[in-house]
C-alpha positions in Angstrom: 1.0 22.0 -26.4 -3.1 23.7 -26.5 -4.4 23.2 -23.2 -7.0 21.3 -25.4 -5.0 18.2 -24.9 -5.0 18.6 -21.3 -9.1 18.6 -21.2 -8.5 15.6 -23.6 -6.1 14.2 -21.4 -8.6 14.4 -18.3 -11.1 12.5 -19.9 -9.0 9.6 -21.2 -7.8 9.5 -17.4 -11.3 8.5 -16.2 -12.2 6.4 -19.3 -9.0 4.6 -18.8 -9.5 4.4 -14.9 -12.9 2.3 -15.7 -11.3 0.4 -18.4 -8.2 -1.5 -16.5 -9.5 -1.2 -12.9 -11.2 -4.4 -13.9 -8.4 -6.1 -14.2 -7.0 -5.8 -10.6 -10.8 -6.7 -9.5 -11.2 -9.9 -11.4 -10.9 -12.3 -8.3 -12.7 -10.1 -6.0 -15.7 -9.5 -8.7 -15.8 -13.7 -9.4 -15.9 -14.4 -5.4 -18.7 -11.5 -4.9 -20.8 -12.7 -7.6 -20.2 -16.5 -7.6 -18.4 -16.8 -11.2 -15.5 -18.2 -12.4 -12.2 -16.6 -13.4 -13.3 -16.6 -17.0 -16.5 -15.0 -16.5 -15.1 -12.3 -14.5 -12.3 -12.0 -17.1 -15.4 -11.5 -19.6 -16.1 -8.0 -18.4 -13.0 -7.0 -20.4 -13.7 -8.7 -23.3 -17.3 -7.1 -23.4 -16.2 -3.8 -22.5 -13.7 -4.1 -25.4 -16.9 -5.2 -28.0 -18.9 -1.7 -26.8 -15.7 -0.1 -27.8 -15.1 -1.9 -31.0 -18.7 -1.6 -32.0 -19.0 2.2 -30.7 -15.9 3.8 -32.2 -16.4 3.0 -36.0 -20.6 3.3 -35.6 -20.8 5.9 -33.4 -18.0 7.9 -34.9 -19.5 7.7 -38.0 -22.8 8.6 -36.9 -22.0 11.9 -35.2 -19.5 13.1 -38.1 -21.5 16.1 -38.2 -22.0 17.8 -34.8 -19.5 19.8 -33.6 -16.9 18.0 -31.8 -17.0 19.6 -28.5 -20.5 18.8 -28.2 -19.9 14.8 -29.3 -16.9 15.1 -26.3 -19.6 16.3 -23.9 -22.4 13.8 -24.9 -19.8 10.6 -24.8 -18.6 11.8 -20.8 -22.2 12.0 -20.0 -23.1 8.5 -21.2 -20.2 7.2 -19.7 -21.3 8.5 -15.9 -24.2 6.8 -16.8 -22.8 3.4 -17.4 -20.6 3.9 -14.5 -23.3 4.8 -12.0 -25.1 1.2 -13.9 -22.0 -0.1 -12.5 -22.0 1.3 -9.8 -26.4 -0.5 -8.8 -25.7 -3.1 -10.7 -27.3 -6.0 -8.8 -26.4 -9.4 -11.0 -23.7 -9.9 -13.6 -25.8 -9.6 -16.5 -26.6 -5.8 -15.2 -22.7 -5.7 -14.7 -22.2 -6.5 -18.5 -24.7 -4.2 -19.9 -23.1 -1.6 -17.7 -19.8 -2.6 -19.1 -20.9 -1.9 -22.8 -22.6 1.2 -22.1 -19.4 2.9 -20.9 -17.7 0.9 -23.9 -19.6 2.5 -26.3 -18.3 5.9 -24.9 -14.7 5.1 -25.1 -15.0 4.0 -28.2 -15.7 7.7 -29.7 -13.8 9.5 -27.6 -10.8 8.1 -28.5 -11.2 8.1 -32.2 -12.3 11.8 -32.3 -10.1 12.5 -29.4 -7.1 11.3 -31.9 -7.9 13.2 -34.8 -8.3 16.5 -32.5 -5.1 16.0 -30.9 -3.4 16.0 -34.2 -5.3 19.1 -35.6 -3.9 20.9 -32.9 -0.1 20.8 -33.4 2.5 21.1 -36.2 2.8 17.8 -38.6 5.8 17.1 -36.5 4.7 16.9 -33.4 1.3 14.7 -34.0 2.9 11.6 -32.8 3.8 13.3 -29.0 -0.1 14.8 -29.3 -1.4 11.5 -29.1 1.0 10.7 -26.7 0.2 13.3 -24.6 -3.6 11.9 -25.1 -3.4 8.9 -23.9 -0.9 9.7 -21.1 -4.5 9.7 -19.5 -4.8 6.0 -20.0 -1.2 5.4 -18.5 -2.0 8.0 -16.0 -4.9 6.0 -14.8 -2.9 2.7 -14.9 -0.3 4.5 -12.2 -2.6 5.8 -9.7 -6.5 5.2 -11.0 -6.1 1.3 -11.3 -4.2 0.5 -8.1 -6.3 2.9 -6.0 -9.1 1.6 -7.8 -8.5 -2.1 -6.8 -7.9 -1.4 -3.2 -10.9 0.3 -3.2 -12.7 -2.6 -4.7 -10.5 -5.0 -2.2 -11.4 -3.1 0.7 -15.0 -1.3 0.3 -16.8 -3.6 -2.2 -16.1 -3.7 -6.2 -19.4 -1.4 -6.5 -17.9 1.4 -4.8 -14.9 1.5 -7.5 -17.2 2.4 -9.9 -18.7 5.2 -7.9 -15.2 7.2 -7.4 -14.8 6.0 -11.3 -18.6 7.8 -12.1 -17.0 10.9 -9.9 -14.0 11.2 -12.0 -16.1 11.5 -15.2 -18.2 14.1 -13.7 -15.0 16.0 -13.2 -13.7 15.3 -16.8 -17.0 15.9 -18.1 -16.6 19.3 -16.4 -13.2 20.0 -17.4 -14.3 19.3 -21.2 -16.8 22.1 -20.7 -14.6 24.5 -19.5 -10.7 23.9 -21.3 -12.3 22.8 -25.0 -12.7 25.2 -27.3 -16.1 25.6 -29.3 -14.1 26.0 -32.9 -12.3 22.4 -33.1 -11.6 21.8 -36.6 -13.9 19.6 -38.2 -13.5 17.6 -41.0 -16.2 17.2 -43.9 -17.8 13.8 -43.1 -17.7 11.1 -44.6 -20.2 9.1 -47.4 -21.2 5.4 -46.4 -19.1 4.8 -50.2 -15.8 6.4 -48.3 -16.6 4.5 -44.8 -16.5 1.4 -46.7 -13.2 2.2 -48.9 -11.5 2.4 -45.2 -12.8 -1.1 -44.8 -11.4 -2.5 -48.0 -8.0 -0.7 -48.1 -5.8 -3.6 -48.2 -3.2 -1.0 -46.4 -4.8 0.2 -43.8 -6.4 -3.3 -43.2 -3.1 -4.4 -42.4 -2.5 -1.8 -40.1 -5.5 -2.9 -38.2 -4.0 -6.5 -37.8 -0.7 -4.9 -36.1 -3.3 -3.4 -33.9 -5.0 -6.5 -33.0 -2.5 -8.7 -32.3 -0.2 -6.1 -30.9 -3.2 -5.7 -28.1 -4.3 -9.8 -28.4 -0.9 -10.5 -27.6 -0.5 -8.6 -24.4 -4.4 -9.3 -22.6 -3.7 -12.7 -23.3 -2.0 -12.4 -20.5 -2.6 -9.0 -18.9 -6.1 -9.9 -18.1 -5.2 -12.5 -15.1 -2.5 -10.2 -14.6 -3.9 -10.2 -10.8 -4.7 -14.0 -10.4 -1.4 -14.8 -12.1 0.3 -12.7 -9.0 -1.7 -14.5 -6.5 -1.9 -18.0 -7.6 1.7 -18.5 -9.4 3.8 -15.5 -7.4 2.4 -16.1 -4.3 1.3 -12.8 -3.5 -1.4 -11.8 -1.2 -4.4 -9.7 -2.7 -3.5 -7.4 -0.3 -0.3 -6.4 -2.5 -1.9 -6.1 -5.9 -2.7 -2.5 -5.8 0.8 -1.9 -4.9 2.3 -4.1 -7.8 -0.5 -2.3 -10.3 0.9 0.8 -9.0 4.3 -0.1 -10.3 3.2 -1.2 -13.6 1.4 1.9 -13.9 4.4 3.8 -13.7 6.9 2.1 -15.9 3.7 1.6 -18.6 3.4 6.0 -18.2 7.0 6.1 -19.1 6.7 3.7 -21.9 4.0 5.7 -23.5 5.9 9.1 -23.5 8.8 7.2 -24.7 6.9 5.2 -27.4 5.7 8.8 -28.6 9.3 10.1 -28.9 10.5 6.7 -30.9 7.6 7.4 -33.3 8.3 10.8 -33.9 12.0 10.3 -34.5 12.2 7.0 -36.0 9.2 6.5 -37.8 6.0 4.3 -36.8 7.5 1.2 -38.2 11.0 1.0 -36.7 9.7 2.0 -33.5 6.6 -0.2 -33.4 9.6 -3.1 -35.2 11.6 -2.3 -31.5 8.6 -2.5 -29.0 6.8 -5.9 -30.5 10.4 -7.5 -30.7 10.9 -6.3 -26.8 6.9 -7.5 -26.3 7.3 -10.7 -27.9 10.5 -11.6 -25.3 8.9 -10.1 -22.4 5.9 -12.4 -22.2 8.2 -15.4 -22.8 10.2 -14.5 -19.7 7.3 -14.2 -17.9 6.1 -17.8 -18.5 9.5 -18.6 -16.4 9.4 -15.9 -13.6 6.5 -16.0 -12.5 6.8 -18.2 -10.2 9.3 -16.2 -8.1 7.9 -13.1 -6.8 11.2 -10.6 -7.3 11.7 -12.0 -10.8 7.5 -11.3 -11.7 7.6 -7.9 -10.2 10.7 -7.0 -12.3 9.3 -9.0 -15.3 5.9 -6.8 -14.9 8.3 -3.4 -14.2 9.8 -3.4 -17.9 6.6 -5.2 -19.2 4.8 -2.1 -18.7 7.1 -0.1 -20.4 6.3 -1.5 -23.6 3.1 -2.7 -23.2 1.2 0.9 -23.8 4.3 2.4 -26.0 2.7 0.8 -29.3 -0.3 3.2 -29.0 1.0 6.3 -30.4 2.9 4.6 -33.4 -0.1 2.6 -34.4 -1.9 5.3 -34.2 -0.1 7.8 -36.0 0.7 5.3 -38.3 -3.2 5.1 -38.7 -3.9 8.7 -39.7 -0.8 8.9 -42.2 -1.6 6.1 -44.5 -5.6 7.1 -44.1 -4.3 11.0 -45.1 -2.8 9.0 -48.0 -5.5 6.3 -49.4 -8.9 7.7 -47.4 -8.2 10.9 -47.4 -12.0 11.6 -46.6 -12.3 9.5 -44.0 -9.7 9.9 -41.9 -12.0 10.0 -39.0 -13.6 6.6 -39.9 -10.2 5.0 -40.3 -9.1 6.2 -36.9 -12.1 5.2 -35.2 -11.5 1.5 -36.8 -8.1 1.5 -35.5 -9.4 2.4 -31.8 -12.0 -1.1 -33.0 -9.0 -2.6 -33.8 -7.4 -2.1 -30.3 -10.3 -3.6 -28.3 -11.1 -6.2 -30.6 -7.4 -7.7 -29.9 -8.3 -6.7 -26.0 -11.5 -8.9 -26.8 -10.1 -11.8 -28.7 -6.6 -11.8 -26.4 -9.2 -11.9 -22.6 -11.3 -14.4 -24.0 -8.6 -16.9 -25.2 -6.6 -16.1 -22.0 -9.9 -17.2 -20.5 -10.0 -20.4 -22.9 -5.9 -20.9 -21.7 -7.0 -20.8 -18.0 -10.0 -23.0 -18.2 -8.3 -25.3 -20.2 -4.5 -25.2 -19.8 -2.4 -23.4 -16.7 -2.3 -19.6 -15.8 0.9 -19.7 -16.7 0.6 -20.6 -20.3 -1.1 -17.1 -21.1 2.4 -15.5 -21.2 4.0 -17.5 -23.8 1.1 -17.7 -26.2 0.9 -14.1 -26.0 4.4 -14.3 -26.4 3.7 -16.1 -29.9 0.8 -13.6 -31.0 3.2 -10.6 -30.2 5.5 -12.2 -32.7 3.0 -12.6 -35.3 2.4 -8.5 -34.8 6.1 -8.3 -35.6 5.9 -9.8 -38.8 2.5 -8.1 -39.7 4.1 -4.8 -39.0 7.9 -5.8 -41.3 5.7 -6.4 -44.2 4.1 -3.4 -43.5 7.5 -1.1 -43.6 8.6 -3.6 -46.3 5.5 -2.3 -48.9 6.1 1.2 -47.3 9.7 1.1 -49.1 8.2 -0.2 -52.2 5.6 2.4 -52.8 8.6 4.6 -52.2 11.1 3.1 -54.3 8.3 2.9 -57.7 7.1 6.8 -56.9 10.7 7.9 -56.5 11.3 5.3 -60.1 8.3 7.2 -61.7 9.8 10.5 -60.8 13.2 9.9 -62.1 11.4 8.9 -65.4 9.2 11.9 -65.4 12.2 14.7 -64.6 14.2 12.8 -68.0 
């Protein structure tokens, strides 16, 4: 693999670090500041708006510089909302923070998408991405836990500190490792950008994406008072437990990459929402023993990530196919796509705990994970069907 996708990989490990970390810190950040679990559990669903908002905009905005300089400009802004973070002396300074370094993530992992599978044979795009966004799982194994028991132990503010340090790093390692000569594609016109948005196909494919995510932060987002207040655990051992998530959710990704390349986006994506949808069902029942959550959480991970690459090679194929100019664009919306279910699923988990039990957030994610399912079978199912009339038309054609 181009050591390209290492520099991108070093990024996405610091965007991805600044991402999650809230989650462990939800309790701490609500005590410090005087807010409820909801409010606190805000700061992911408005982080995921500056993403949703910043990948299709900005993306589209910058489609003509050059892409290292875009890479450079997005880890620069996103130091800057980190260091925000880092001062931030209310909550309202916290959100504005969180939407800044939203923005940022947003772009990067649009363009970062369509870089990654520039780089590598047709056959290997699928493990690119992968290989991407191993940064994110990366940063859920050891940036996330050591993250939280920074935040546990030092303050919240001085998470986002070490966060700001690690973009300066990637920011650095972008300069150095990408190359100057990234292919670019021509960008696109506002009439192409809008056929991305009316392309009943790829539309689709951006519902598998939100509920696919919606499902999982239903819960995922009071992953940490869910451990405390229904396990039993101590805050003390949430970094730990993070840890292990972290680990099986790396191992998911790689694998969810592999399934993808060898079985197709559909059939794998048809394997990890079924295991998904089961998952968070069991976890509305073990919880409330501390060996059965951690092992609940241990093969949660695994498939709560391994969606990415199918979804978002899935993404690029059928844009290649019905936007072929805009392929950028209709990555960009599927990154939207991701954070608008990370939006919607935080903020009804927030709706669920304010209203009903913690424990209720796993089996209604359960239920939106489902609906993912069936979004994504009638997706395969119109797959077959475009195939079946081209290969009709063909026969008729050669006769």
């Amino acid at each position: 693999m181009p050591i390209a996708l290492f520099a991108l990989t070093l990024s996405a490990f610091a965007i991805g670090t600044t991402e999650f970390v809230i989650v462990g810190l939800v309790p701490t950040i609500a005590n410090d500041l005087g807010v409820t679990l909801p409010s606190a559990g805000l700061l992911v669903s408005l982080y995921a708006v500056g993403v949703a908002v910043g990948a299709p905009v900005l993306t589209a905005l910058t489609g003509k510089w050059n892409r290292k300089h875009v890479l450079l400009s997005l880890m620069a802004l996103f130091v800057a909302g980190n260091i925000l973070a880092w001062q931030a002396p209310s909550y309202e300074s916290l959100i504005l923070a969180r939407i800044l370094t939203g923005l940022a993530h947003g772009v990067f992992f649009s363009i970062g998408s369509t870089i990654a599978t520039g780089l590598v044979a047709k056959e290997k795009e699928a493990s690119a991405i992968a290989i991407m966004f191993t940064g994110l799982t990366v940063a859920l194994v050891t940036g996330v836990p050591l993250g939280t028991w920074i935040g546990q132990n030092f303050g919240w503010k001085a998470t986002f500190l070490v966060v700001s340090a690690l973009g300066t790093l990637a920011l650095i390692g972008s300069a150095l490792l990408v190359p100057n000569n990234l292919k670019q594609s021509k960008p696109a016109t506002l009439s192409e950008q809008m056929k991305v948005l009316v392309q009943p196909r790829l539309v689709l494919v951006y519902l598998m994406t939100i509920l696919g995510y919606g499902g999982t932060f239903t819960a995922f987002t009071y992953l940490a008072p869910i451990l405390q207040e229904e396990a039993g655990f101590a805050p003390s051992a949430i970094s730990l437990i993070m840890l292990v998530y972290g680990v099986s959710v790396a191992v998911g990704n790689i694998y969810g990459g592999k399934l993808a390349d060898k079985k197709g986006p559909i059939r794998a994506l048809t394997i990890i929402f079924s295991a998904l949808s089961v998952i968070l069902f069991a976890l509305t029942f073990t919880m409330g023993s501390k060996v059965a959550a951690v092992i609940t959480v241990l093969v949660w991970g695994a498939f709560a990530f391994g969606n990415v690459p199918g979804l978002q090679v899935y993404v690029v194929q059928l844009a290649e196919k019905f936007t072929p100019n805009a392929v950028d664009v209709a990555s960009g919306l599927n990154i939207a796509a991701f954070n608008i279910g990370i939006a919607v699923g935080s903020i009804l988990g927030g709706a669920i705990v304010d209203g009903m039990q913690l424990s209720d957030t796993a089996w209604i994610g359960a239920i939106i994970s489902v609906a993912a399912l069936l979004v994504t079978r009638y997706s395969g199912y119109l797959d077959k069907r475009a195939l079946s009339t081209a290969n009709t038309a063909n026969n008729a054609t050669s006769a």
